[in-house]
DSSP file (Angstrom, degrees, kcal/mol; ACC not computed):
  #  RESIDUE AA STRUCTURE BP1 BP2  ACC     N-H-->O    O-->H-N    N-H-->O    O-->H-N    TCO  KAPPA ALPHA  PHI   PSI    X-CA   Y-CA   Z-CA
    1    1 A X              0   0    0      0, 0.0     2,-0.4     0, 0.0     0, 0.0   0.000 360.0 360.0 360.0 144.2    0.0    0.0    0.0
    2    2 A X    >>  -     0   0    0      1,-0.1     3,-0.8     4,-0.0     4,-0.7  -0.842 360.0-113.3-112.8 144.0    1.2    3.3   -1.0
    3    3 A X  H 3> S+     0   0    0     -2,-0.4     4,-1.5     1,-0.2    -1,-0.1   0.613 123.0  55.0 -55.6 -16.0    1.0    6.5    1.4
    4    4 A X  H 3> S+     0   0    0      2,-0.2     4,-2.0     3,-0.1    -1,-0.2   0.996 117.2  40.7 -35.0 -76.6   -1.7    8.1   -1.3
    5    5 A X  H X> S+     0   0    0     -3,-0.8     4,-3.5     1,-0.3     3,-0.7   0.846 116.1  45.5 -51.1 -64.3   -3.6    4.7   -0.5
    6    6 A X  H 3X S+     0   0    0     -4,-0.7     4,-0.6     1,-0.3     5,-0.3   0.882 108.5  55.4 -57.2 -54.0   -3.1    4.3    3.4
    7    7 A X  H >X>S+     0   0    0     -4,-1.5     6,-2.6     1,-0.2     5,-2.1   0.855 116.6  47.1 -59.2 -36.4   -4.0    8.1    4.2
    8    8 A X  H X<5S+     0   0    0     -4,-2.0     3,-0.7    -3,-0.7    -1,-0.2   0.953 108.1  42.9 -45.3 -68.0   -7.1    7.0    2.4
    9    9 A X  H 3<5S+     0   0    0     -4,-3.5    -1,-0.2     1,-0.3    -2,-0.2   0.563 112.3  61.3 -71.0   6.6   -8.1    4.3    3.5
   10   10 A X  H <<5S-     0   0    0     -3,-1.2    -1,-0.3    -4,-0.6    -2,-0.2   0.464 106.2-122.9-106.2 -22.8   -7.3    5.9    6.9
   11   11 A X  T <<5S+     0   0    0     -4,-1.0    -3,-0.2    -3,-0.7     3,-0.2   0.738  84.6 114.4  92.8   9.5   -9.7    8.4    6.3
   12   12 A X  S   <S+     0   0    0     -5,-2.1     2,-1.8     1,-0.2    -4,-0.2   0.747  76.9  44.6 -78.5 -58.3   -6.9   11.1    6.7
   13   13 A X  S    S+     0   0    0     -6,-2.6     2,-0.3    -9,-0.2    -1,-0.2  -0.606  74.4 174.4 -98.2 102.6   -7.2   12.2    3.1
   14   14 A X        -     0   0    0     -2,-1.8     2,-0.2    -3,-0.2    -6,-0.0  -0.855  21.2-148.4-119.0 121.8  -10.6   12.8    1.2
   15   15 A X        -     0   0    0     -2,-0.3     2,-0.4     1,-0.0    -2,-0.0  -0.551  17.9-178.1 -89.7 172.8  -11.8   13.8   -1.7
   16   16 A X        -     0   0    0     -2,-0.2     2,-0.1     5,-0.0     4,-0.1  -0.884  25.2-130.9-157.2 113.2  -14.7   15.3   -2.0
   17   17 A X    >>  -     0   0    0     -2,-0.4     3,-2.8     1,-0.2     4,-0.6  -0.202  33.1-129.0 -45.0 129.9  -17.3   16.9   -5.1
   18   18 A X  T 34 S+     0   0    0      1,-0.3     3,-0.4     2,-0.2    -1,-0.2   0.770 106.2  61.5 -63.4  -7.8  -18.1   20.1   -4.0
   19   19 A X  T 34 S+     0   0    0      1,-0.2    -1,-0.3     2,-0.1     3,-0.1   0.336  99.1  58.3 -92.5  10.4  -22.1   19.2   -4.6
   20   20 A X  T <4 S+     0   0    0     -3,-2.8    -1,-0.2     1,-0.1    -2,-0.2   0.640  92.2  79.4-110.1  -4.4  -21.6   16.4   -2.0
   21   21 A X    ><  +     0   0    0     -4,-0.6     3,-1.4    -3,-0.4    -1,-0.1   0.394  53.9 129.5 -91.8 -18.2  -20.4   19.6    0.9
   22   22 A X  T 3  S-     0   0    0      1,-0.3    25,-0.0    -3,-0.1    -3,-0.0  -0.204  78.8  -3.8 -83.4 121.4  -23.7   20.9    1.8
   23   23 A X  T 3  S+     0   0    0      1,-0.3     2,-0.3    -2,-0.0    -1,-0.3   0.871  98.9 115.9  56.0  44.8  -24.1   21.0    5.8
   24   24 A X    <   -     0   0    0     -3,-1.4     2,-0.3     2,-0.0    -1,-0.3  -0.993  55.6-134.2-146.5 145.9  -20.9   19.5    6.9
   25   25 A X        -     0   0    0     -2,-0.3     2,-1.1     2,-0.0    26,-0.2  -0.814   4.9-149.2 -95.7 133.7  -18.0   21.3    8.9
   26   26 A X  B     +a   51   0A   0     24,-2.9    26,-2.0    -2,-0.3     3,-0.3  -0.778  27.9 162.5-108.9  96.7  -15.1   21.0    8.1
   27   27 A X        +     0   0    0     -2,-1.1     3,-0.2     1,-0.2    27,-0.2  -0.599  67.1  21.9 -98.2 159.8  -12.4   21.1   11.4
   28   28 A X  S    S+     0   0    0     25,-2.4     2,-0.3    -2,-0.2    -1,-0.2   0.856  99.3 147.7  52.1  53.3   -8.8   20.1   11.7
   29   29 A X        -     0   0    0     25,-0.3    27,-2.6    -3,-0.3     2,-1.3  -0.942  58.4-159.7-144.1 104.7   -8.7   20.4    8.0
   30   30 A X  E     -b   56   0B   0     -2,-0.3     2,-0.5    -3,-0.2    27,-0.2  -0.690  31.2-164.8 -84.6 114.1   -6.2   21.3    5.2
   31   31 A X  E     -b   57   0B   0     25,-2.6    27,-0.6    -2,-1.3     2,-0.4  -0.827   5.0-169.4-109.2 132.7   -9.3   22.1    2.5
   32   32 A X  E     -b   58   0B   0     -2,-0.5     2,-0.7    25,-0.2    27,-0.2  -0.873   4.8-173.4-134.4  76.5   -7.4   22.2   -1.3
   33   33 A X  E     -b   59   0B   0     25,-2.0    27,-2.5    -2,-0.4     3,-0.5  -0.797   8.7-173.3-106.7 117.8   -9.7   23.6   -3.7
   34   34 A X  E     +b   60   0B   0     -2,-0.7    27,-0.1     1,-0.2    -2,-0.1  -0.849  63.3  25.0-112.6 139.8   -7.9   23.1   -7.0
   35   35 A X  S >  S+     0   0    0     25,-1.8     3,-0.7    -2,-0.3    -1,-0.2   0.695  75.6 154.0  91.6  29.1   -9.3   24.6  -10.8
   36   36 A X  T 3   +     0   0    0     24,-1.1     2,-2.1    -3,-0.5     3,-0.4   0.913  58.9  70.8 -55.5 -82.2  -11.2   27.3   -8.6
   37   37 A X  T 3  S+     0   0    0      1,-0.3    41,-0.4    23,-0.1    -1,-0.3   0.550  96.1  61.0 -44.2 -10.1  -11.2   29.7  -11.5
   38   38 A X  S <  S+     0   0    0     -2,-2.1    -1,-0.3    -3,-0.7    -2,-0.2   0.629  88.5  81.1 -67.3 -16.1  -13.6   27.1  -12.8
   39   39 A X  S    S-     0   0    0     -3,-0.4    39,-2.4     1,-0.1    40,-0.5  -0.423  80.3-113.6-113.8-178.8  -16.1   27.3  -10.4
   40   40 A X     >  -     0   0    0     38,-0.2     4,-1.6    37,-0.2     3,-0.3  -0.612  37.8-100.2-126.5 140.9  -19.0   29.9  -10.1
   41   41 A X  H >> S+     0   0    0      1,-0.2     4,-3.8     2,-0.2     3,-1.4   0.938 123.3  47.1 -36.6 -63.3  -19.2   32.6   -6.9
   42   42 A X  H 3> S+     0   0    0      1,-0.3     4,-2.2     2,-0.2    -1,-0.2   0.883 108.9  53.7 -42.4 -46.0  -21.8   30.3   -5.0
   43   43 A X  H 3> S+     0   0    0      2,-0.3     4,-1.4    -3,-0.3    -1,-0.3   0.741 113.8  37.3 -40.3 -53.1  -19.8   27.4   -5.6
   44   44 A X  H <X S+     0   0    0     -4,-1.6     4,-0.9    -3,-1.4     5,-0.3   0.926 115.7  66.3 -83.0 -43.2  -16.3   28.9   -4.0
   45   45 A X  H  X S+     0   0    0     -4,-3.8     4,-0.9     1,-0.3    -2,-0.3   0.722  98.1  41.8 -37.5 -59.8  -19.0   30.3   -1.7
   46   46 A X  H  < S+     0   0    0     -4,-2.2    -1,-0.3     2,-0.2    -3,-0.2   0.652 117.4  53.7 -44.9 -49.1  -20.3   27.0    0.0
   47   47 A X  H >X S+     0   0    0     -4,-1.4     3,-2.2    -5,-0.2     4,-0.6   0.929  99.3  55.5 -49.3 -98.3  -16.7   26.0    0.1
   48   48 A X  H 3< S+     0   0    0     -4,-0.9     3,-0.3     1,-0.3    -2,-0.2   0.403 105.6  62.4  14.3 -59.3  -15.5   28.8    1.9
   49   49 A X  T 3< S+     0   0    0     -4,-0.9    -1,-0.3    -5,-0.3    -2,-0.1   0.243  87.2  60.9 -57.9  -3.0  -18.2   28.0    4.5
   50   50 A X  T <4  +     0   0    0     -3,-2.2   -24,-2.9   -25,-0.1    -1,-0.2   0.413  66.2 123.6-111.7  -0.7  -17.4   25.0    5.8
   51   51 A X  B  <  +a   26   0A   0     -4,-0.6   -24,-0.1    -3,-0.3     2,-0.1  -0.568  42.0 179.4 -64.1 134.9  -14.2   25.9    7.0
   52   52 A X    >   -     0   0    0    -26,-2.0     3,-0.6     1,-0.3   -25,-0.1  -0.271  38.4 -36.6-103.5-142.2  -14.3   25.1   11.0
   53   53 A X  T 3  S+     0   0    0      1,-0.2   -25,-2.4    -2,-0.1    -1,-0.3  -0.219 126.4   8.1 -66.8 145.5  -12.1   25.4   13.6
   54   54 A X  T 3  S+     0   0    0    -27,-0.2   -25,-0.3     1,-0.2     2,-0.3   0.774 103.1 126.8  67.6  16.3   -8.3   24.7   13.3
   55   55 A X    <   -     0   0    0     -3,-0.6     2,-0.3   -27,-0.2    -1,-0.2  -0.729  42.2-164.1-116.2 151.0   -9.0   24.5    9.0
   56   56 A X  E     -b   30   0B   0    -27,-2.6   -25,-2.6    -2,-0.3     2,-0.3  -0.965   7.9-148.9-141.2 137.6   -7.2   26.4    6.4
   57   57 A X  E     -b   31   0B   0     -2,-0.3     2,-0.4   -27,-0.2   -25,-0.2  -0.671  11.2-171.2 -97.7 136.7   -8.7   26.8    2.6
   58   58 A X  E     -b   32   0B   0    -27,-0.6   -25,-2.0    -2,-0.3     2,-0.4  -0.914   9.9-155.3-137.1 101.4   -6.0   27.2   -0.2
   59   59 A X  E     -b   33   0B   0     -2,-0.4     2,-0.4   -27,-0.2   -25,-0.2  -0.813   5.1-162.7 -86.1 146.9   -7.7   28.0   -3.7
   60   60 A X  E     +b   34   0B   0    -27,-2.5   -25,-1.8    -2,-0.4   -24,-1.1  -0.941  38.6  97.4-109.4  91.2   -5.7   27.0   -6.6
   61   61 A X        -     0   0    0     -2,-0.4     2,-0.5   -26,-0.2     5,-0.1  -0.960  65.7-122.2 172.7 169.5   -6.5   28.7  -10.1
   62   62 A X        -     0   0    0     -2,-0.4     3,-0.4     3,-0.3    17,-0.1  -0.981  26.2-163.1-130.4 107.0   -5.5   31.7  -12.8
   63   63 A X  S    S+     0   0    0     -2,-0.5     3,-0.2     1,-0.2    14,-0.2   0.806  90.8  66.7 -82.2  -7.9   -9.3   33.3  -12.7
   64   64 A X  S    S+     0   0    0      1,-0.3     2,-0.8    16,-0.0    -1,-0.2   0.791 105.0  53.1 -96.8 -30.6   -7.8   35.4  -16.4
   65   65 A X        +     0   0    0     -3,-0.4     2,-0.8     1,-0.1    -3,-0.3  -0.628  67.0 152.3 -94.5  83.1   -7.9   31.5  -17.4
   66   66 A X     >  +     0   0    0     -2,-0.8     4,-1.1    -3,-0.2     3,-0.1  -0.610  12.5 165.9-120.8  60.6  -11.4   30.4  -16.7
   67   67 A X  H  > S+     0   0    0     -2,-0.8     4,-0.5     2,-0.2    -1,-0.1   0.469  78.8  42.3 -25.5 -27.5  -11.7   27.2  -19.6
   68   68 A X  H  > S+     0   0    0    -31,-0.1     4,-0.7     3,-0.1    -1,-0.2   0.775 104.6  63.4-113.5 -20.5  -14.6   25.7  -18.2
   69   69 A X  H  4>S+     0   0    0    -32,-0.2     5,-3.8     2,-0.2    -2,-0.2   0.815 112.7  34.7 -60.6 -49.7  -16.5   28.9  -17.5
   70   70 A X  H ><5S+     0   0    0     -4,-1.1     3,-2.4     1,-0.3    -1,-0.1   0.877 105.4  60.7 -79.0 -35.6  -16.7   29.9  -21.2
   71   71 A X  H 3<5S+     0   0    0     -4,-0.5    -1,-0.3     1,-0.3    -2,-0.2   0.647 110.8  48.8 -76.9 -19.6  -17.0   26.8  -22.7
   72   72 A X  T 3<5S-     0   0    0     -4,-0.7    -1,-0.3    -3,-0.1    -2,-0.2   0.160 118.5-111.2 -55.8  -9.1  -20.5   27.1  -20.2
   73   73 A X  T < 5S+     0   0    0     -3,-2.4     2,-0.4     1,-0.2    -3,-0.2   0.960  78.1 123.0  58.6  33.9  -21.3   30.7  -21.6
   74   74 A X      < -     0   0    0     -5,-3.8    -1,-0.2     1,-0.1    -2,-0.1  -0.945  46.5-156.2-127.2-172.3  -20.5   32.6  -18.2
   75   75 A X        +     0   0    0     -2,-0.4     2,-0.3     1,-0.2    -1,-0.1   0.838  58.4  62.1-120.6 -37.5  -18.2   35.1  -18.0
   76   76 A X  S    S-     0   0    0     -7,-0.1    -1,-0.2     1,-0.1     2,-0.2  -0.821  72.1-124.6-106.7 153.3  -16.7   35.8  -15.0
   77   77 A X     >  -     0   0    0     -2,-0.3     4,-1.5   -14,-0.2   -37,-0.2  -0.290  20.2-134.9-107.1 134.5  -14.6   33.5  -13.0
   78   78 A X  H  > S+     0   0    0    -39,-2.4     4,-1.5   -41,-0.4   -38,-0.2   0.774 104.3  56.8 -82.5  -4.6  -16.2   33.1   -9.2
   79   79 A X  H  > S+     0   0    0    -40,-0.5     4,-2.5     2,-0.2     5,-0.6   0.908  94.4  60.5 -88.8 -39.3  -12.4   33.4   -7.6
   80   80 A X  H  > S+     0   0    0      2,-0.2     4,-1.2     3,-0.2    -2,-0.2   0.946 112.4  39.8 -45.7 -65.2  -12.1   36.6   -9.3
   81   81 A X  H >< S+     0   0    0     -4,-1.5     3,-5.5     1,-0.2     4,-0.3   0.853 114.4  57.8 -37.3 -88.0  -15.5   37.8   -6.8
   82   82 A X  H >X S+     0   0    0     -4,-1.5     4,-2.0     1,-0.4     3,-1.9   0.600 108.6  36.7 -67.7 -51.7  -14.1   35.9   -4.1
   83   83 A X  H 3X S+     0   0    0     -4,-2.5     4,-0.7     1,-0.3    -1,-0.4   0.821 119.1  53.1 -67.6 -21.5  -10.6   37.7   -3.8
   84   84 A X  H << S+     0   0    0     -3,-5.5    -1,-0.3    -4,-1.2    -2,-0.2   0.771 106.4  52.0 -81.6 -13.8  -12.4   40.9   -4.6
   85   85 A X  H <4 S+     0   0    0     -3,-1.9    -2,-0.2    -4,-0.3    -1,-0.2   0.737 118.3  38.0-103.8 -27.0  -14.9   40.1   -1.7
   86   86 A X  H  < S+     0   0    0     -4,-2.0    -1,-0.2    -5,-0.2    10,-0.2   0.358 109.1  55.6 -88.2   2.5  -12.0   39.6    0.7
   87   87 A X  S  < S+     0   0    0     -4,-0.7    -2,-0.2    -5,-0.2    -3,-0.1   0.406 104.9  54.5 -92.6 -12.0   -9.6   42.2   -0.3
   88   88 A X  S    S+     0   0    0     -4,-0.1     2,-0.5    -5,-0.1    -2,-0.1   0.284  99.0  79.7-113.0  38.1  -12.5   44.9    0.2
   89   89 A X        -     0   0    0      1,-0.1    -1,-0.0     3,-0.1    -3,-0.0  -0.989  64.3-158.8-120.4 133.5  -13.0   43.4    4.2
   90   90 A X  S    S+     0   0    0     -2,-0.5     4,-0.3     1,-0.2     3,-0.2   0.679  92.6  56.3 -76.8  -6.8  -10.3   44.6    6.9
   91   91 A X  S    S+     0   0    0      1,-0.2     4,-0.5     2,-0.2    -1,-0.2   0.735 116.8  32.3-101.7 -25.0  -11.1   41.5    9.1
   92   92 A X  S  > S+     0   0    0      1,-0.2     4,-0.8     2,-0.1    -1,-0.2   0.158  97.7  78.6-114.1  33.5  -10.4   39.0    6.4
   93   93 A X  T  4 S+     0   0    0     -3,-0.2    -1,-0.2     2,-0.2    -2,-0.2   0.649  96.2  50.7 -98.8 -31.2   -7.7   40.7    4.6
   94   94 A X  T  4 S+     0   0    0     -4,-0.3    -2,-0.1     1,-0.1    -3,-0.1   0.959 112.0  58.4 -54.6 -48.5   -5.4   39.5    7.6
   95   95 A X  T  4 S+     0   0    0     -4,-0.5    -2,-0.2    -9,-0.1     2,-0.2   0.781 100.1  43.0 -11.3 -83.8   -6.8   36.2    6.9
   96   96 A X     <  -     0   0    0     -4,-0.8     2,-0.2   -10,-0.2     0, 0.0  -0.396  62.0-147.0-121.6 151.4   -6.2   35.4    3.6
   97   97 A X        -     0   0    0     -2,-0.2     2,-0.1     2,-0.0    -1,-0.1  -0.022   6.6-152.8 -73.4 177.2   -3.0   35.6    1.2
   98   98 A X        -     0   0    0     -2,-0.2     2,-0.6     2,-0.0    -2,-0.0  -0.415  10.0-172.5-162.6 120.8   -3.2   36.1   -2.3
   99   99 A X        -     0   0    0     -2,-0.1     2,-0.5     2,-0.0    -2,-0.0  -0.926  13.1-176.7-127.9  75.0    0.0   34.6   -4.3
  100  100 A X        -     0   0    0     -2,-0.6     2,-0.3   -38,-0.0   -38,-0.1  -0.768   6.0-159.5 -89.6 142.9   -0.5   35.8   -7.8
  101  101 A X        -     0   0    0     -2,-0.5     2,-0.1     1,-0.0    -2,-0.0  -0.822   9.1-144.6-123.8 167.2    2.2   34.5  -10.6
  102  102 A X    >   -     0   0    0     -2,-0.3     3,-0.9     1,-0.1     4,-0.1  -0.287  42.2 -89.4-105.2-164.4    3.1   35.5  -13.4
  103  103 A X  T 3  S+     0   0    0      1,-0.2     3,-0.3     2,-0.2    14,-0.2   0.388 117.3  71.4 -78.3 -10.6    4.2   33.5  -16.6
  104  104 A X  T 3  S+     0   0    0      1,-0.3    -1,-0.2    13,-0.0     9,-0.0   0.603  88.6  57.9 -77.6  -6.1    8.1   33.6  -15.0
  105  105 A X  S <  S+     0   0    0     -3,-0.9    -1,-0.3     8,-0.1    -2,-0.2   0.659  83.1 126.2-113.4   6.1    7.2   31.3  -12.4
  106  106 A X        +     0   0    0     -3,-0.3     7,-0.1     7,-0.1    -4,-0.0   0.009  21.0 146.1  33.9 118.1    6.3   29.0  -15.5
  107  107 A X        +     0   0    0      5,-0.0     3,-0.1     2,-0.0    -1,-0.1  -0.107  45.9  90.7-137.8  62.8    8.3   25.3  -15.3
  108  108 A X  S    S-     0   0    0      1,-0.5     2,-0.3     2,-0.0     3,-0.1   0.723 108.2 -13.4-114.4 -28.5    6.3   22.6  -16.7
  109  109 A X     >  -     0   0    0      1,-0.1     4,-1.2     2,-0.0    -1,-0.5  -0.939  45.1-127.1-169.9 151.0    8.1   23.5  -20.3
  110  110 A X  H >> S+     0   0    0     -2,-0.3     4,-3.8     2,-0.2     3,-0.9   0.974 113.6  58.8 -47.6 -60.4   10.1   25.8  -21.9
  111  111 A X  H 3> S+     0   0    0      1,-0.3     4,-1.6     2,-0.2     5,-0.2   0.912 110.8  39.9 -27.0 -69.3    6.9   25.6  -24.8
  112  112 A X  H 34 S+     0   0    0      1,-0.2     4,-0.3     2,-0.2    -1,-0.3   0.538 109.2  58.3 -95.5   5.9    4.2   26.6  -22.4
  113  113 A X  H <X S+     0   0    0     -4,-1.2     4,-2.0    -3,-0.9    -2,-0.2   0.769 106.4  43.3 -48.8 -51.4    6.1   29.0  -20.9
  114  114 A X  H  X S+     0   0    0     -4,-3.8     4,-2.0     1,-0.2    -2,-0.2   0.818 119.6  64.1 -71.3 -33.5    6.9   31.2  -24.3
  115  115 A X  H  X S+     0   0    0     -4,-1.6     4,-4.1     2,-0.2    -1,-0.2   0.894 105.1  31.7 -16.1 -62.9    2.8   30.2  -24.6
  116  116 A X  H  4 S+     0   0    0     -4,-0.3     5,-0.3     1,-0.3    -1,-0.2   0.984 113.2  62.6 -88.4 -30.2    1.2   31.7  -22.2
  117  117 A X  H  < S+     0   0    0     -4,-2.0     4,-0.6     1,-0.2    -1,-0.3   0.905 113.4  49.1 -48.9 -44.5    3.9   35.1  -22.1
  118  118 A X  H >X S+     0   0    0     -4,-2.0     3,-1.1     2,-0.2     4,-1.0   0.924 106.5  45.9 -52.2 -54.2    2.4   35.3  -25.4
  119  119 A X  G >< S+     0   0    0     -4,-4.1     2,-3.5     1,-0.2     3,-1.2   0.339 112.0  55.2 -66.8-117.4   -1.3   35.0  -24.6
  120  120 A X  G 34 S+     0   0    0      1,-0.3    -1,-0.2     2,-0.1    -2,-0.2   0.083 115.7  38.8 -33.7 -20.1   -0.7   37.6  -21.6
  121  121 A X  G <4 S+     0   0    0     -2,-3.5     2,-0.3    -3,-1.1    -1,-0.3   0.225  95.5 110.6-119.3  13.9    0.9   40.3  -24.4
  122  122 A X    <<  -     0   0    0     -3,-1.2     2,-0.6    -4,-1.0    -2,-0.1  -0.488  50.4-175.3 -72.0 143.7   -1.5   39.4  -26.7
  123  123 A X              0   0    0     -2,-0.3    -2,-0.0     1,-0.1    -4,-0.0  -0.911 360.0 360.0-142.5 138.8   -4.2   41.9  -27.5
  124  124 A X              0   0    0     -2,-0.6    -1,-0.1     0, 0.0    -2,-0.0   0.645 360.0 360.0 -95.1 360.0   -7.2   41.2  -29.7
């Protein structure tokens, strides 16, 4: 068994759909929500609310690439709200980080690096 498998099967690690979340607390919890810029305000919203005690929330996602959002016909990205909805409170602006990067911090390839610095100085 491999430490993935045993933290599973220990119940340690879980995943979890975000439509399955509804009226559960989350404590004593590292909460990993990854491809936010995918999801929809309510959506990060619901998450976001199930944090308990002793939990910390990490969203993961580039809301200026929101793929699943368009190909759906909406337009704005729900992490884009969410960081706007905590950067304009002084009580959760201690809170929360915001770690934006840019196309330098790039390594998965040389290739999608010169990519995406191109889409970002692209202008239609």
């Amino acid at each position: 068994l491999d430490l993935y498998e045993k933290l599973k099967q220990d119940g340690i690690l879980e995943f979890q759909p975000t439509s399955f979340n509804q009226g559960i607390t989350l404590h004593n919890s590292l909460i990993i929500v990854d491809e936010a810029q995918n999801m929809n305000y309510g959506e990060l919203y619901n998450i976001t609310t199930r944090v308990g005690e002793n939990s910390r929330i990490y969203f993961a996602g580039d809301y200026k690439k929101q793929n699943m959002l368009v190909k759906n016909n909406k337009d704005t990205s729900g992490l884009a709200q969410l960081i706007n909805v905590i950067k304009s409170s002084d009580e959760l602006k201690g809170g929360f980080k915001v770690h934006e990067l840019s196309p330098d911090d790039i390594v998965r390839s040389p290739f999608v690096k010169a990519f995406v610095t191109a889409d970002y100085e692209y202008k239609d």
